[in-house]
C-alpha positions in Angstrom: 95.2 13.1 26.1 97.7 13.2 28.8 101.1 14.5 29.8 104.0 12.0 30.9 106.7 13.9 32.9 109.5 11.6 33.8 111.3 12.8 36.4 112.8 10.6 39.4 116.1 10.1 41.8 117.2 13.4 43.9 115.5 16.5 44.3 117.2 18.5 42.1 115.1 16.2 39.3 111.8 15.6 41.1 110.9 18.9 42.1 111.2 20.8 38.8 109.1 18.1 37.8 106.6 18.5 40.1 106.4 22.0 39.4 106.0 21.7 35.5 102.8 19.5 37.0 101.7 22.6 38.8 102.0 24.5 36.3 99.8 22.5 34.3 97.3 22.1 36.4 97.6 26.5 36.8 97.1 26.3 33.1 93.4 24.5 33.1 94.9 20.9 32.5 93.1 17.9 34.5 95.4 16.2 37.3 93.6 12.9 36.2 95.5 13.7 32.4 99.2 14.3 34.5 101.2 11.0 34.5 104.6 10.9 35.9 106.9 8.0 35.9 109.6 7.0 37.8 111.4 4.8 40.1 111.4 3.7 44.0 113.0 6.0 45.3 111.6 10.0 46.5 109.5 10.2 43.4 107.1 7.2 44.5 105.9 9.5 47.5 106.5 12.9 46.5 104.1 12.6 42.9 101.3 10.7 44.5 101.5 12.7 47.9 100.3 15.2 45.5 97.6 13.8 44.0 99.2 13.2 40.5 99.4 9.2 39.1 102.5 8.2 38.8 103.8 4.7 36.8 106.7 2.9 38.9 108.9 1.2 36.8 112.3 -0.7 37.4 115.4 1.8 36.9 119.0 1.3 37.3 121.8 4.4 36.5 124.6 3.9 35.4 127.9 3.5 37.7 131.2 5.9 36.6 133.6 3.5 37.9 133.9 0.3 36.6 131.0 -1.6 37.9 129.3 -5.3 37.1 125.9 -4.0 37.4 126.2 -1.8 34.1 126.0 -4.7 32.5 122.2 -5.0 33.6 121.6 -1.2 32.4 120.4 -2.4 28.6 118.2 -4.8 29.6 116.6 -2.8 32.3 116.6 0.1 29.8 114.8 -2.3 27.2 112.0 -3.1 29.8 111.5 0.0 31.1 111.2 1.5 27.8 108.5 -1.3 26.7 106.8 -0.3 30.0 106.5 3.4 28.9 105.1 2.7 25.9 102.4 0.6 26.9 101.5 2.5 29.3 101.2 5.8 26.6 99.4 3.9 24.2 96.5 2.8 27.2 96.7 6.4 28.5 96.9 8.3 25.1 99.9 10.4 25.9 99.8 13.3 23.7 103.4 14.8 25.1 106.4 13.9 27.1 109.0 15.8 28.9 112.0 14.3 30.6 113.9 16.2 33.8 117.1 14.4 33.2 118.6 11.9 34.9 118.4 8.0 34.3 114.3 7.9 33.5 114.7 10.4 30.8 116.2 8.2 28.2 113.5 5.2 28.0 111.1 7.9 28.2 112.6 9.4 25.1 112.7 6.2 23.1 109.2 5.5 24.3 108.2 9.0 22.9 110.0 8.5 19.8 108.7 4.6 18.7 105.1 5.9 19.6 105.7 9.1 17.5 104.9 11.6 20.5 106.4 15.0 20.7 108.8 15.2 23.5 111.5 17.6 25.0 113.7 17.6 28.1 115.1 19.9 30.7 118.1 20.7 32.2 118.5 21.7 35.8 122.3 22.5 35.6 124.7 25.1 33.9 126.5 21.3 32.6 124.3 18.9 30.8 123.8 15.8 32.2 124.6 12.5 29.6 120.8 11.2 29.9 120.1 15.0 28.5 123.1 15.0 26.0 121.8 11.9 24.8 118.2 12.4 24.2 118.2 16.4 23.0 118.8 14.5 19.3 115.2 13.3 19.9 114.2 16.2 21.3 111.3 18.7 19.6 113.1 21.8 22.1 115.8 21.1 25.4 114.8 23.8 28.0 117.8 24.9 30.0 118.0 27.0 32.9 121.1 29.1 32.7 122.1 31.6 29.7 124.9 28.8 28.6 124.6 25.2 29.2 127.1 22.8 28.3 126.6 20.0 26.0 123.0 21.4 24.8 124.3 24.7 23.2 120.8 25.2 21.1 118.6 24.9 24.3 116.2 27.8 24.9 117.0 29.3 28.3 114.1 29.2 30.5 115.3 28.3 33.7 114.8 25.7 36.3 111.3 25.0 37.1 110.6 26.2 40.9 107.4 25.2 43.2 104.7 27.4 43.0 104.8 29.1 46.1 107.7 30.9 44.5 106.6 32.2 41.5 105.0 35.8 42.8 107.4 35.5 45.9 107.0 38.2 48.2 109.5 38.7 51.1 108.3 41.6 52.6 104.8 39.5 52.8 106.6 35.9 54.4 109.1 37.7 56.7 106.9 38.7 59.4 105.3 35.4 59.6 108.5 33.5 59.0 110.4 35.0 61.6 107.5 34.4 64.0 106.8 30.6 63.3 111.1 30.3 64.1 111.0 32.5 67.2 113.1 34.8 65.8 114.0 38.6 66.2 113.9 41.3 63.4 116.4 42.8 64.2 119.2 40.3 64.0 120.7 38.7 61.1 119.3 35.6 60.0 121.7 32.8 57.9 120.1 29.9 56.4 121.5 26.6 56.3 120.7 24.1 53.1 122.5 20.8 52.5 119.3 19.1 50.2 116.8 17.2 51.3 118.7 15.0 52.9 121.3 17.0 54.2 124.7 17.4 53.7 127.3 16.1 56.4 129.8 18.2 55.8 128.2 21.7 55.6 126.1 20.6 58.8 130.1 19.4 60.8 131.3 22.8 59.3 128.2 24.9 60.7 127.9 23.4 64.0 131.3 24.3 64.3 131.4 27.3 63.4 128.3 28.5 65.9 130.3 26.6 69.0 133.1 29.3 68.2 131.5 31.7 67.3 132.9 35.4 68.0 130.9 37.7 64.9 127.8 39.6 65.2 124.9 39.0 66.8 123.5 36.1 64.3 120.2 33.9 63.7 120.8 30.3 62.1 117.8 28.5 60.6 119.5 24.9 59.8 117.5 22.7 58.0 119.7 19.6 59.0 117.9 16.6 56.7 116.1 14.2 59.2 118.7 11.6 59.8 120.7 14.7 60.9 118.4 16.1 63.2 119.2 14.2 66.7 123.1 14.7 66.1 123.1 18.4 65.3 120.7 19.3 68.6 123.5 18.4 70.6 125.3 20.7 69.6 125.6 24.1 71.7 126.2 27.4 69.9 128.4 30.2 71.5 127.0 33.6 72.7 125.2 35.8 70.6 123.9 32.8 68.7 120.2 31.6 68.0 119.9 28.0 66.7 117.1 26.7 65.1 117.7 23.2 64.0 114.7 21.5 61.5 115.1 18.2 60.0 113.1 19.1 57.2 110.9 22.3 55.6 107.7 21.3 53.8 107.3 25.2 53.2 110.8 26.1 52.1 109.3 29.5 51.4 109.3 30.5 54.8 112.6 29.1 55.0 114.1 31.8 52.3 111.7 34.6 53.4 113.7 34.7 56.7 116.9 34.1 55.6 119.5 37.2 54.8 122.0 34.9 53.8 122.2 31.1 52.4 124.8 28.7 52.7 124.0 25.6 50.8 125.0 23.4 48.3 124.6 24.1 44.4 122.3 21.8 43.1 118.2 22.6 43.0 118.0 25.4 45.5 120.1 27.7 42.6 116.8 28.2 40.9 115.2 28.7 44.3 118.2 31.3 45.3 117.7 33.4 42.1 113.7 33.1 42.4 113.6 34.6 45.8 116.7 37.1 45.4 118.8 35.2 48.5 122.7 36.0 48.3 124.4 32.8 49.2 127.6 31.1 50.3 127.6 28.4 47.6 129.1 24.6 49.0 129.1 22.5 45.7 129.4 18.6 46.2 131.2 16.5 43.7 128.6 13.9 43.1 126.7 13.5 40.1 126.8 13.8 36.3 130.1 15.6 35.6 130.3 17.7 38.9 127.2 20.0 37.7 127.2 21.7 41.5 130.6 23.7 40.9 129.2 24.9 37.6 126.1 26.3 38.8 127.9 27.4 41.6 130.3 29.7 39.0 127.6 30.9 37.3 126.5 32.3 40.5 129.7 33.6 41.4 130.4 35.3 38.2 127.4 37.8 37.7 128.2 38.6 41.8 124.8 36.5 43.2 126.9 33.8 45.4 130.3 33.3 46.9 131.9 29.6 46.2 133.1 27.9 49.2 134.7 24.6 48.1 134.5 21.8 50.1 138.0 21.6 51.4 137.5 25.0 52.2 134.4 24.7 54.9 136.9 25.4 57.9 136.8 28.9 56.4 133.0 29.2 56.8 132.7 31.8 59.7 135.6 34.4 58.3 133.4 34.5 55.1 130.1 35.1 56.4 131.6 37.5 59.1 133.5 39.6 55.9 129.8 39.1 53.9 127.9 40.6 56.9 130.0 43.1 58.0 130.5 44.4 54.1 129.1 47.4 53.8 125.6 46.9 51.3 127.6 43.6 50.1 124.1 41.7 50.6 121.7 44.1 49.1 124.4 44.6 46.0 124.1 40.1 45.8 120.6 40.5 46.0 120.3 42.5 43.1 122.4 40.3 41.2 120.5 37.1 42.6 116.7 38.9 41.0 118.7 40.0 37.6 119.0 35.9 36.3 115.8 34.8 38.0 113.4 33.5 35.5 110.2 32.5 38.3 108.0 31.5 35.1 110.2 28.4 34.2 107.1 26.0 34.8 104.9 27.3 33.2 107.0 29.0 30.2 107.8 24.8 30.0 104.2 23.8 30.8 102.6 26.4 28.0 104.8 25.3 24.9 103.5 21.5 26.1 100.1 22.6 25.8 100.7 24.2 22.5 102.4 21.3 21.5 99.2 19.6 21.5 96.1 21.3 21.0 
């Protein structure tokens, strides 16, 4: 019997997924009975990197603008689908849960012909349409804010985060963390996320910032995304400033156990943010399915866990984090509101009710 997780395209997809696999495997299931499936692009190194089988099949998402290759979507939908059912009926797939996103839906329709239980999950405080569409096949959507648009009878869980965060202990990481950056403990440290590939903008509107800067005495872990890397080193940073520049972080726990302060954008690290209690400086982007960023970013924002910098607004990056660090408590007070959503036990809360699905 085996468990098919499809889950494939950014991060904010593939690594809940991977974590549901942890969890699994935390729970006493086999890795040989984990199956993901997805497409070519970060999924194809990320699943089998960690010694899960993964299916590769041919996907194609569809365009928002008027576009002539949605008209290959159905076709590659039917094939795809026909792929994932073969492929359950040779491996005896007992269970499927799709992470949103473009793979979810043939995986649904596989799930449904062959008469398999399946459920989705929903990284964002706005449902995505693969998610909208699929929850009528769905045995349970799992959602990972109190109120999610477009699935308003999912059971709030929240977003699945890697195992390394689940008992997260900053007091533990921080002495180690600050080491392994050369860093001091005495000085400020602000964290900078754009995904894991970046974000141009938020990486302009940093280095920026740092060459000007007149604040406090201040720390800057940067994780630039690697294509960034060479650009942002050539940068110089004013006085008082320490600039550590990484293209990426395998152990992002580290990364958060440093940091005082976050400024990223809104997508995956939300669940990461609430799981570690890190106040942030929230940058949503406006890609994706119905600009899901800005309304994880507001739920942030309103229970006092995150300030929302919008895009337009990045010039403005150094008076905010100067106001945020010279606020008296105004990071401990975030903190606390960061812990009060966090739900750590998303993966396995998700991975459990598979389990129980099935045996």
């Amino acid at each position: 019997m085996t468990f098919l997780i499809a889950a494939a395209g950014t991060g904010g997809h593939v690594f809940p997924g991977l974590s549901v696999g942890e969890a699994l495997l935390d729970l006493g299931v086999g890795s040989d009975e984990i199956v993901y499936v997805g497409g070519d692009r970060l999924e194809s190194t990320i699943y089998p990197g960690h010694g899960f089988r993964f299916l590769q099949i041919e996907l194609a998402g569809l365009k928002r603008s008027l576009s002539m290759s949605n008209a290959r979507i159905p076709a590659v939908m039917i094939r795809a689908r026909r792929r994932i059912s073969e492929e359950m009926a040779k491996l005896g797939t007992g269970v499927v849960l799709g992470m949103g996103g473009y793979v979810t839906i043939p995986a649904a329709l596989a799930a449904r012909r062959k008469r398999v239980p399946f459920f989705n999950a929903e990284q964002n405080a706005e449902a995505g349409l693969a998610n909208k569409v699929t929850a009528r096949w769905a045995r349970e959507s799992f959602v990972s804010f109190p109120r999610t648009g477009g699935l308003p009878g999912g059971r709030w869980v929240g977003n699945p985060v890697r195992k390394a965060f689940w008992s997260f202990d900053r007091a533990r990481l921080r002495p180690h963390g600050l080491e392994d950056y050369g860093l001091s403990a005495d000085t400020i440290v602000v964290g900078v996320f754009g995904g894991s590939l970046g974000a141009s903008s938020i990486n302009e509107a940093v280095a920026t910032m740092l060459e000007t800067w007149d604040g406090p005495p201040l720390q800057v872990v940067h994780l630039t995304g690697p294509t960034h890397l060479e650009t942002m080193s050539t940068r110089t940073p004013g006085a008082g400033v320490v600039w550590r520049r990484i293209g990426f972080e395998e152990s992002m726990e580290r990364f958060y156990a440093v940091s005082d302060v976050v400024v990223s954008r809104a997508g995956g690290a939300v669940a990461e943010l609430t799981a570690t209690g890190t106040p942030a400086i929230l940058v949503p982007g406006r890609f994706g399915s119905g600009g899901h960023q800005s309304g994880n970013a507001r739920v942030l924002e309103e229970t006092g866990a995150a300030l929302v910098l919008e895009q337009e607004e990045l010039a403005g990056l150094g008076s905010v984090l100067t106001s945020l660090l010279t606020g008296s408590r105004l990071l401990a007070t975030m903190s606390a509101a960061t812990r009060a959503i966090a739900k750590p036990e998303a993966a396995r809360t998700i991975a459990r009710t598979m389990i129980e699905t099935i045996r």
